[in-house]
C-alpha positions in Angstrom: -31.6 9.1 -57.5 -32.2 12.4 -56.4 -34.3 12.9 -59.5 -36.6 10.3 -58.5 -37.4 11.6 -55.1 -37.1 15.4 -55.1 -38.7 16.0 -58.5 -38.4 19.5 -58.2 -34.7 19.6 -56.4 -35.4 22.1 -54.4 -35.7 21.2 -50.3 -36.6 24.7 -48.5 -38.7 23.1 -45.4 -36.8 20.4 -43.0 -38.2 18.6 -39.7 -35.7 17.6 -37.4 -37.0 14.1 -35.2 -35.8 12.8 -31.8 -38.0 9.2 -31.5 -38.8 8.3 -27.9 -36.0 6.5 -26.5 -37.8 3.0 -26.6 -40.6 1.3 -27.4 -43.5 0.9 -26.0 -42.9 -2.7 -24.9 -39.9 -1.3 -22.7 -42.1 2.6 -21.5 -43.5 1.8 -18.3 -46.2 4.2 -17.2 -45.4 4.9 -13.7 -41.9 5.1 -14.7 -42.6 7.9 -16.5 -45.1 9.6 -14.0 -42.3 9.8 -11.3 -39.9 11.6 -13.8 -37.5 8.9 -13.9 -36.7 8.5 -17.5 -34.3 10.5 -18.9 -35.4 13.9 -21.3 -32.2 15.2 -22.6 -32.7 18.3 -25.3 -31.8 17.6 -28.8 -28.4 19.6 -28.5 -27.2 18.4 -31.9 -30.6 19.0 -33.4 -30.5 22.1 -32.7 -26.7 22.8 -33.7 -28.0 21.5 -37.1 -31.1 23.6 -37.1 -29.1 27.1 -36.7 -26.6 25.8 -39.4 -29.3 25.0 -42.2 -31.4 28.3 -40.7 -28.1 30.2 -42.2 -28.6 28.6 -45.7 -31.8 30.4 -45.4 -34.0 27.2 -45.0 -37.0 26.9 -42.8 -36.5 24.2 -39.8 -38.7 23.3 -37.1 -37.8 20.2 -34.0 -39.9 17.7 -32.9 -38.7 15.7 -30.3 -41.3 12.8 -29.5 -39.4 11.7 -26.7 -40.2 14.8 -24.9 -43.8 14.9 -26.0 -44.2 11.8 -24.9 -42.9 12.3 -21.4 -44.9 15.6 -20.9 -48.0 13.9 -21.9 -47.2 11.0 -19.0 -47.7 13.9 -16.8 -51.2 15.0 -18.4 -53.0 11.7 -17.9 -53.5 10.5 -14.4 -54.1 6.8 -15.3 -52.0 4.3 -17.4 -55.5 3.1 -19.6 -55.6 6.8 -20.2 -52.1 6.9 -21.9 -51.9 5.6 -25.5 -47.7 5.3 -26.1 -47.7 4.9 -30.6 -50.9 6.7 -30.7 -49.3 9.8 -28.8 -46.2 10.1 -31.0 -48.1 9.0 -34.4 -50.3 11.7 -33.7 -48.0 14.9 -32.6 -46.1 13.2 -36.2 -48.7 13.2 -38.3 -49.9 16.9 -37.3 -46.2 18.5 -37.6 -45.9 17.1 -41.0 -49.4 18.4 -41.5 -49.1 21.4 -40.4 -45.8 22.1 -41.9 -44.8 20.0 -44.6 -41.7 19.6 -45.0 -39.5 18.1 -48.1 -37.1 16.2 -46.0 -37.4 14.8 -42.4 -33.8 14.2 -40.5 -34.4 11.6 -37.9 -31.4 11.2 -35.0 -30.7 7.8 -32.7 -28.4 8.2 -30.0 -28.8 4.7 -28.3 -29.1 1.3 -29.5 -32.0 0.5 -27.3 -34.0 2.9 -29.0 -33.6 1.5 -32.5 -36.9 0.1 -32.7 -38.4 3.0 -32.0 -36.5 4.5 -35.0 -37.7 2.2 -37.0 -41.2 3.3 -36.6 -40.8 6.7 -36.6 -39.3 6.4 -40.5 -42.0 4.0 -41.5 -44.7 6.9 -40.5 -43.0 9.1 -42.2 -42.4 7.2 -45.0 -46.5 6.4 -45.1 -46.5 10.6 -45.4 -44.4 10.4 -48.6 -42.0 12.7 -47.0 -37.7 11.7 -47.4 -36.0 11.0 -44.5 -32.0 10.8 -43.5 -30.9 9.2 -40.7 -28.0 10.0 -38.5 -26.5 9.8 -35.1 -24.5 8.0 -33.1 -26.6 4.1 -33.4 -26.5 5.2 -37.1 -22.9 6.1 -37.0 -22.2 2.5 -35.3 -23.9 0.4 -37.7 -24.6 2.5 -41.3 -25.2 -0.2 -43.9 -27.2 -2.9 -41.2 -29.5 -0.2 -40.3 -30.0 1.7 -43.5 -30.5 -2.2 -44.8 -33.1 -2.9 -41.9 -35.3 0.7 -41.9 -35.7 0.6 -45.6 -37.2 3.9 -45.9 -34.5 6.2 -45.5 -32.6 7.8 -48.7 -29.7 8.2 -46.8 -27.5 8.3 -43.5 -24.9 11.2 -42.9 -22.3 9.2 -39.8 -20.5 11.2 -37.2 -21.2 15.1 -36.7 -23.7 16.6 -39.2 -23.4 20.4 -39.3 -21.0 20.4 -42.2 -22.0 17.1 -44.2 -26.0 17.0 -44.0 -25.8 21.0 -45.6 -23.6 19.9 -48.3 -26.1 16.8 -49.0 -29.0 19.5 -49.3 -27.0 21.8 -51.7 -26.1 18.5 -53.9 -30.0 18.0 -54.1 -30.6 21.2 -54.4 -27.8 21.7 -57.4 -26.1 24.5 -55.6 -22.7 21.7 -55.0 -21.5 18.9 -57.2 -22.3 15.2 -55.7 -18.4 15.0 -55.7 -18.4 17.6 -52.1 -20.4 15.2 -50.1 -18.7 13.3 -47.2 -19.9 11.3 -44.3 -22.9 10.0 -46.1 -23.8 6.8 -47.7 -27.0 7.1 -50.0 -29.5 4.2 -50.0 -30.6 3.3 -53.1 -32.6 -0.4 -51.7 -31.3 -3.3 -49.6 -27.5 -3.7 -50.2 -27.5 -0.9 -52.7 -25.4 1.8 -50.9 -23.4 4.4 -52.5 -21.0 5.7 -49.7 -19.1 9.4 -49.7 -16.4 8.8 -47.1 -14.4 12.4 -47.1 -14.1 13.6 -43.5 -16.3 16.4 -43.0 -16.6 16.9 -39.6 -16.8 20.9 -37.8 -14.0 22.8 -36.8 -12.3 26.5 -36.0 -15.0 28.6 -36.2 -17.9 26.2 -37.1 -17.8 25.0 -33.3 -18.5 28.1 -32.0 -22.3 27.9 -33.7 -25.0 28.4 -31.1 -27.6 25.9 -30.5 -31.5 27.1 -31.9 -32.5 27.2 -28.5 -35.6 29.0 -29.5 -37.0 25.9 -31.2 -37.0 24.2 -28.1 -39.0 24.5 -25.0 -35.8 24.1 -23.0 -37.8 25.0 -19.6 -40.0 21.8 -19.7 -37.1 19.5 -20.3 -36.1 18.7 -16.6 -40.0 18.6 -15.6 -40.8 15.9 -17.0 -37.9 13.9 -16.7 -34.2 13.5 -16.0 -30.8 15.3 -17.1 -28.0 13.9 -16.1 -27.2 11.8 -13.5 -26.7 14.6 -10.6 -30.3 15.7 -10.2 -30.9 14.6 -6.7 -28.6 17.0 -5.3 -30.9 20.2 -6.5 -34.1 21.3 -5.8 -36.7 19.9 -7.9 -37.7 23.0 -9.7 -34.3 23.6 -11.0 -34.3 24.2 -15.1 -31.1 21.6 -16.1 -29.8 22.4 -19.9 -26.6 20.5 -21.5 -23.9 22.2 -23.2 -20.9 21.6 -25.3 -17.3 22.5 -24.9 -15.6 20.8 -27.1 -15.6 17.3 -28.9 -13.6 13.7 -29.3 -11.9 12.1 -26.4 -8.1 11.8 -26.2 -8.8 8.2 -24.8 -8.7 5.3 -27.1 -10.2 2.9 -25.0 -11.4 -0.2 -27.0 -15.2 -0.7 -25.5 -15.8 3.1 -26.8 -17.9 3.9 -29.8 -16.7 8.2 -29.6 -13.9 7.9 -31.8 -16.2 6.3 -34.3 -18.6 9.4 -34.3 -15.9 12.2 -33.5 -12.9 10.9 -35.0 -9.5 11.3 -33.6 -8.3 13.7 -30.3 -10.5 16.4 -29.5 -11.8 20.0 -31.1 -12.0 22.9 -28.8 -15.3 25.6 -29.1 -13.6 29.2 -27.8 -14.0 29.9 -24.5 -16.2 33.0 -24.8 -18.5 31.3 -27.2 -19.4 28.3 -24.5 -19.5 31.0 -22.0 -22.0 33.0 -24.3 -23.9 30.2 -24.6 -24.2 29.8 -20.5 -25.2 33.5 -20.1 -27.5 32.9 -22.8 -28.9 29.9 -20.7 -29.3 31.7 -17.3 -30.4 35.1 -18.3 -33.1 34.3 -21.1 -34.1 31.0 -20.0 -33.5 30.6 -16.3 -31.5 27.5 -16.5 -29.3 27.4 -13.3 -27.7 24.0 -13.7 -26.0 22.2 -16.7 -24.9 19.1 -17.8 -21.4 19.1 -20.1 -21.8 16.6 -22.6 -18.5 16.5 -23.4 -16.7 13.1 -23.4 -13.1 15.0 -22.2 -14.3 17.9 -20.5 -10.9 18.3 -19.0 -8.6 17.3 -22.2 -6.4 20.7 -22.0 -5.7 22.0 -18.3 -5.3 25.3 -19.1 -8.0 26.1 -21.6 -10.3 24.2 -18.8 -9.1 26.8 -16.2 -10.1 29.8 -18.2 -13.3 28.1 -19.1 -14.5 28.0 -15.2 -12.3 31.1 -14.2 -14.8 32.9 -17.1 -17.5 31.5 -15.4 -16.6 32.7 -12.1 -15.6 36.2 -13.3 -19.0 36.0 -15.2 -20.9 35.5 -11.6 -23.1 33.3 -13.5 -26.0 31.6 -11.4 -24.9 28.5 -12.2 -23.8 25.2 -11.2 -22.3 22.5 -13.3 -21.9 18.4 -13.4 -19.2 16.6 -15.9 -22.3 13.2 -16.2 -19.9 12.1 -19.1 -16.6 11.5 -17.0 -13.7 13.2 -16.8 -10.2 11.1 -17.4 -8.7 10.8 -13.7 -5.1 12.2 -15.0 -6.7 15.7 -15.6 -8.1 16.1 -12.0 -5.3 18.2 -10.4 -5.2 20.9 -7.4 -5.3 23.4 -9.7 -7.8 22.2 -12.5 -10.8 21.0 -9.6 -10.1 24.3 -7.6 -11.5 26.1 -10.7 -14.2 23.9 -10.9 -15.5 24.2 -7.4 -15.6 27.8 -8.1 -17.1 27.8 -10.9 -20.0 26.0 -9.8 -19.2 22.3 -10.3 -21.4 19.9 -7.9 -20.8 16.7 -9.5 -18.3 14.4 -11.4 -17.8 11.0 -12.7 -14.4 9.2 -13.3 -13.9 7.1 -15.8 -12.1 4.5 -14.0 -13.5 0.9 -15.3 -11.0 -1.2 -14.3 -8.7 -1.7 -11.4 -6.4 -4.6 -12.6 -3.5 -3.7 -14.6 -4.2 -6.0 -17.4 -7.4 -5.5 -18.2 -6.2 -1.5 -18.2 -3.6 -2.3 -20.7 -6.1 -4.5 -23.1 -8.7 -2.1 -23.7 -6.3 1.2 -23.7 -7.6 2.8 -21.1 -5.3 5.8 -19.8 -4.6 5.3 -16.3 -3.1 3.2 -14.0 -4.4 1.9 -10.3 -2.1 5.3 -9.4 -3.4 7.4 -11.5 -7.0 6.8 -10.9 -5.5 6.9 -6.6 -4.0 10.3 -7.0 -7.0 11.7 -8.9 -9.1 10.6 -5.5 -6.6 12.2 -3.4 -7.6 15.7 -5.2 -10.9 14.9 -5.3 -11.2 14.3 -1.5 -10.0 17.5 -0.6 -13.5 19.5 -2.2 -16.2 17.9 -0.6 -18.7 20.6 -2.7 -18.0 18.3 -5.6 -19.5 14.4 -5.2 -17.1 12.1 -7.2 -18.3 9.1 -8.1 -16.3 6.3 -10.7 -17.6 4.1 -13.2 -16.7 0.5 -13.1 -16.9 -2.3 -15.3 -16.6 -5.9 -15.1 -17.4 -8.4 -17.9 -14.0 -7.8 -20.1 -12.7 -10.9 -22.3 -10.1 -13.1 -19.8 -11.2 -11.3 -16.6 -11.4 -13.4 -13.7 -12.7 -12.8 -10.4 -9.6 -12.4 -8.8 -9.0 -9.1 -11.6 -12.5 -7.7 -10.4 -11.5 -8.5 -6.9 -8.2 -5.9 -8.2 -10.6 -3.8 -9.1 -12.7 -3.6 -5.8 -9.8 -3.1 -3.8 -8.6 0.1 -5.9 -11.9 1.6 -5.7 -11.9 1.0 -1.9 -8.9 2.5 -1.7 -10.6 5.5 -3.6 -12.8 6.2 -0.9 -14.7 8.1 -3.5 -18.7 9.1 -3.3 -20.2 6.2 -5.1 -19.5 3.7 -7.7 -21.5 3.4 -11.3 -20.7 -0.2 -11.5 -21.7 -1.9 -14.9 -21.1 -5.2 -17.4 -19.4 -5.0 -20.5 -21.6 -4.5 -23.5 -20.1 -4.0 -26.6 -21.8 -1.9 -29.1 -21.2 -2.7 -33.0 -18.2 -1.1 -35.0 -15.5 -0.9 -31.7 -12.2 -2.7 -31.5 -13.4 -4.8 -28.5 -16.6 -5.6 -30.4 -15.3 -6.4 -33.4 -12.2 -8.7 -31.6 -14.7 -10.6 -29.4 -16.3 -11.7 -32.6 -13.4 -12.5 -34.1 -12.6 -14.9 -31.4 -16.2 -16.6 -30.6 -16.7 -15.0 -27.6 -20.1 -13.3 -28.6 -22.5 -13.3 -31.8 -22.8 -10.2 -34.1 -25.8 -8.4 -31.9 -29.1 -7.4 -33.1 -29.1 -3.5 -33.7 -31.4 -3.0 -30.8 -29.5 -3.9 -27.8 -30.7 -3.5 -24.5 -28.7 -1.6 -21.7 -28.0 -3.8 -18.5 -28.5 -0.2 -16.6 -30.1 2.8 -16.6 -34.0 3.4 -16.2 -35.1 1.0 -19.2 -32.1 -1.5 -18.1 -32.6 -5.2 -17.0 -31.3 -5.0 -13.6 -33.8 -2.3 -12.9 -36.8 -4.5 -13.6 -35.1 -7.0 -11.0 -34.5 -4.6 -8.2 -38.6 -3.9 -8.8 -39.8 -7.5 -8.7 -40.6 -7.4 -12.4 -37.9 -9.7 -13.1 -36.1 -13.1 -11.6 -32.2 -12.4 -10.1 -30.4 -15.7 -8.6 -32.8 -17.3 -6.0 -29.9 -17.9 -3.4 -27.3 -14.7 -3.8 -25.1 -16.0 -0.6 -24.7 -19.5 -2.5 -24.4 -18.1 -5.9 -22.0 -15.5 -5.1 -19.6 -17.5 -2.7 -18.9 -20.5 -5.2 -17.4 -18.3 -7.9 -13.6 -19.7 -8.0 -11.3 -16.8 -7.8 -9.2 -18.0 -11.0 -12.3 -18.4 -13.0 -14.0 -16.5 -15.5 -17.5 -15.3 -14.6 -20.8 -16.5 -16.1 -23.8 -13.6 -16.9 -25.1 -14.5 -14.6 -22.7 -15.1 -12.1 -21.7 -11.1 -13.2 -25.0 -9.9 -12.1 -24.2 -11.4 -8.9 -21.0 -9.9 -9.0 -21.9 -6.5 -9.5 -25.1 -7.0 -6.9 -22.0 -7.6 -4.7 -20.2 -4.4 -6.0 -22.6 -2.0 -5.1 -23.5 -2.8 -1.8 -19.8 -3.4 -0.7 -18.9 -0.3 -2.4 -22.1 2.2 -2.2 -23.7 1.0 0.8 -21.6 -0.2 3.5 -19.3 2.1 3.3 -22.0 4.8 4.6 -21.7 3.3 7.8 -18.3 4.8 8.3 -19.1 8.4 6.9 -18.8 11.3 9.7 -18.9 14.1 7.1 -21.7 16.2 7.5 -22.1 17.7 3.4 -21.3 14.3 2.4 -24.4 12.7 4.5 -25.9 15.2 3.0 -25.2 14.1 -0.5 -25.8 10.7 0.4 -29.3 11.6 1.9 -30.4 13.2 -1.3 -29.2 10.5 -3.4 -30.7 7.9 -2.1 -34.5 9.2 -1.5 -33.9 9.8 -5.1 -33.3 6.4 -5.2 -35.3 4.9 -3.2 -38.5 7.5 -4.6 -37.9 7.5 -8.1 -35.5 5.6 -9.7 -35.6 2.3 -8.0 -38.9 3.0 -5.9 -38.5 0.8 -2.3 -35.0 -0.1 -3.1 -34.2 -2.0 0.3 -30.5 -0.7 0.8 -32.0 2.8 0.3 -34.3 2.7 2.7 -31.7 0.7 5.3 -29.2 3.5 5.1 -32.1 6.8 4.7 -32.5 5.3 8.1 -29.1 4.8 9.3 -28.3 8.5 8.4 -31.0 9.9 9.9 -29.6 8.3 13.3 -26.2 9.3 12.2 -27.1 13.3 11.9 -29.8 13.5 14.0 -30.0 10.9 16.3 -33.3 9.2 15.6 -35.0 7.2 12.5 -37.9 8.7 11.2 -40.5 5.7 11.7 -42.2 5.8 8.4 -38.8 4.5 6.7 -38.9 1.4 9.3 -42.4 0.8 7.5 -41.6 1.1 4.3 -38.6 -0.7 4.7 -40.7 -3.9 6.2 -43.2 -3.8 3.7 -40.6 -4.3 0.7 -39.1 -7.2 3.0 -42.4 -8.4 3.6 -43.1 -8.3 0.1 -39.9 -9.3 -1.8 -38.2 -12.8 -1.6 -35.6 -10.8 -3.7 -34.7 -8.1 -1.3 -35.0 -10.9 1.7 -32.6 -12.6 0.4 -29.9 -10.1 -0.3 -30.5 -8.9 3.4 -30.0 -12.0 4.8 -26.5 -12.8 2.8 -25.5 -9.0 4.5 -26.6 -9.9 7.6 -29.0 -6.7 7.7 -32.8 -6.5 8.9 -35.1 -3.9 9.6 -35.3 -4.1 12.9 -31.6 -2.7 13.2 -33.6 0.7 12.6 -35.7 0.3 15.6 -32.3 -1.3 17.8 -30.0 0.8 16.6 -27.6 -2.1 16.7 -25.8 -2.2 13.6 -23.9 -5.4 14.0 -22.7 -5.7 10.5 -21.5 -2.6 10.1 -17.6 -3.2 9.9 -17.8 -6.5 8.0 -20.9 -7.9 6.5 -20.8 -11.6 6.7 -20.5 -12.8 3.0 -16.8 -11.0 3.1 -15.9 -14.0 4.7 -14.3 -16.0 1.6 -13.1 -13.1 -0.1 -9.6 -11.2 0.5 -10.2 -7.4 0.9 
């Protein structure tokens, strides 16, 4: 096989690809234009670059996402903006330019494996090899090697040990017998799969990126890192960084274990600190995102990690996007954090009914999650906020109801609430097939959330929620199990209740703050005229300083004026613009729809 397509055996040039995140059916224009799509760099592209760049092979990145995002901002009208002919051009031209004998194209999401589909036909059309990897790749090998075609193989999990070895075993320089982690595709169902483990550790984690293939200034210009941007200035350079890998948690909804294997690998503190001085000093980066999926795992090595950062006097600050696991946040491990520079945090919290907690093996209990606030409210630097999750097999509204209540109880920052969607190749996936309860997926699922998600489309009018909320929301029994579309009710329900009302009872001046930032953000670019976020910009401008700026009021009416949708949910809260102008917000200790429900 490796006769067939490298000839010569000898691969001295590779292109390292990022596809846009979607497709050009989902890439709205405007969307793009406001920065609200996220533009993460290519972190393990670049690991992988400096690793092959030591085997003295040539490497260049070409992350079409990016491109793609930067040219949004060079065009001023959509007609003007050509989505496939913009990334099949900057494509064609690299390979071009600088033509390589093997192309390594990454997918991090499901949602974007259409995207990846076209990327490796074009480059298949330039008779150039490709391998495929990531984690959609890692989810699903053989179904997506089967539906691209085109690539030769797919390397699962980490690559910086396994795709090198797979380059020396083409090259000659290794027997086939070293590979591991990759499955070689020979046709449709014609796999030959190396399984050995293969994955980095000791020394190999302490690899620096190739930051200098990347234009790591531009990232955060054209679009969005993280999900703690609102709370710096707009200017601000973002990077990610890596501290260490896996998750301790074996929670059965999660597709890490599948791409980092068991427990968790630790980089050396002075190498991720390196890296952050690298960052600040030589590319002016002042705030980062961890991308690590147990940022906290070991309390003390986390300690030394921000006390270095602090003793370093780096201009930084810091935000754990990923989540940190709620039995980690003690006095002791957040005070280093605050110091260090950390703004931001989420907790993975998902559930508050015991049950549910116990049946996807999420660590935690309604405690644990409870004393992990307790900490948290005592830096009010740091916004905490919690993911939540409704949707699981068996939970009925009374167990979300258990879940609501904790999270009250909380009285965190906000609440990333979400439904269940199970990706391909995870326990709870593979278990709610088993039983019926859902069809094997198509490979390109679509997020419920995020900036190409279905509920945002609602929230803008470009889609139908329920007609009637009030109605639809107050018949769900309490001992049954929710519809779909009773759930996006139920999580409509969620974050008002949870996000928004409770801003009518914050005194705290750096949290109003926070909450002012986050919801022009909000309200400007990620859901543009979201009602609530105009209702409650305006009800903390009279809360810190005593009047509501008027031109909220009219934007406010407007969306009112103009969306049945937004009407509607008003009326089942009992809110209405004209509070803004009254200053009589009657609703403010108990919206009216509460009145069926026991909380």
């Amino acid at each position: 096989m490796f006769d067939r397509i490298w000839p010569q055996r000898a691969i001295r040039r590779v292109l390292l690809v990022t596809p846009p995140d979607a497709d050009a059916g989902l890439f709205r224009f405007d969307t793009a234009q406001r920065g609200r799509y996220t533009n993460y760099p290519p972190y393990g592209l670049m690991l992988l670059a400096q690793v092959l760049r030591k085997k003295g092979i040539e490497v260049r990145i070409l992350n079409l996402n990016h491109a793609l995002l930067k040219h949004s901002h060079e065009v001023e009208k959509a007609e003007d903006f050509d989505f496939d002919g913009t990334w099949r051009h900057l494509l064609d031209a690299e390979i071009a330019a600088y033509p390589p004998d093997l192309c390594g194209v990454t997918c991090m999401f499901t949602m974007t494996h259409a995207s990846l589909r076209r990327v490796c036909a074009a480059i298949a059309e330039a008779k150039v090899p490709t391998v495929v990897g990531g984690v959609h790749v890692t989810n699903d090998l053989h179904r997506i090697l089967d539906d691209l075609e085109t690539p030769c193989a797919a390397v699962s999990g980490e690559a910086e040990v396994a795709f090198p070895i797979l380059i020396d075993a083409i090259n000659k320089k290794r027997p086939s017998a070293d590979l591991g982690q990759v499955v070689l595709n020979d046709g449709p169902g014609r796999h030959l799969a190396f399984n050995r483990d293969l994955r980095p550790d000791g020394d190999d984690l302490d690899t620096l990126p190739a930051y200098d293939l990347v234009p790591i200034e531009e990232y955060s210009r054209h679009g969005t890192i993280g999900a703690f941007y609102c709370f710096k200035p707009q200017e601000t350079i973002f990077a990610t960084a890596l501290s260490n890998r896996g998750c301790r948690a074996m929670c059965t909804f999660c597709s890490v274990r599948n791409f980092n294997g068991k427990g968790v690998r630790q980089r050396s503190v002075s190498s991720v600190v390196d890296e952050l001085e690298y960052l600040t000093n030589e590319r002016g980066v002042t705030h980062v995102m961890w991308l690590d999926d147990d940022l906290l795992k070991d309390h003390g090595r986390a300690i030394e990690l921000f006390n270095e950062m602090t003793r370093r006097n780096l201009n930084l600050t810091w935000d754990a996007t990923n989540g940190v696991l709620a039995a980690s946040c003690t006095d002791e491990v957040i005070a280093a954090a605050a110091a260090s520079g950390c703004i931001a945090v989420n907790i993975g919290m998902e559930s508050g009914n015991r049950e549910i907690l116990k049946s996807v093996r999420k660590p935690g209990t309604p405690e644990t999650f409870l004393e992990a606030a307790e900490v948290l409210r005592r830096y009010e630097s740091i916004h905490a906020s919690v993911f939540l999750m409704i949707g699981f097999p068996g939970e009925t509204m009374s167990m979300i109801l258990d879940t609501i209540n904790v999270a009250r109880a909380m009285d965190l920052d906000w609440y990333r609430c979400s439904q269940l969607q199970p990706l391909p190749n995870t326990p709870l996936y593979d278990s709610m097939v088993a039983q019926g309860l859902i069809q094997a997926v198509d490979k390109d699922i679509r997020f419920n959330g995020g900036a190409y998600g279905k509920q945002t489309e609602i929230e803008q009018g470009l889609a139908l929620g329920t007609p009637d909320f009030e109605q639809a929301f107050s018949s769900i029994p309490m001992d049954s199990i929710p519809t779909g579309e009773q759930l996006t009710d139920i999580w409509f329900f969620m974050n008002y209740h949870l996000n928004f009302h409770r801003i009518f009872h914050e005194t705290r001046r750096v949290k109003i703050e926070q909450l002012m930032a986050h919801l022009r953000v909000l309200g400007d670019v990620i859901s543009p005229e979201n009602g609530f976020s105009l209702y409650f910009q305006g009800f903390l401008q009279y809360r810190r300083d005593g009047r509501v700026d008027p031109v909220v009021v009219e934007r406010l009416q407007r969306r009112l004026d103009s969306s049945p949708y937004w009407r509607d949910r008003f009326h089942a809260f009992g809110l209405a613009a004209e509070d803004l102008t009254t200053l009589d917000f009657r609703n403010r200790d108990k919206p009216r729809i509460l009145s069926k429900l026991k909380l």
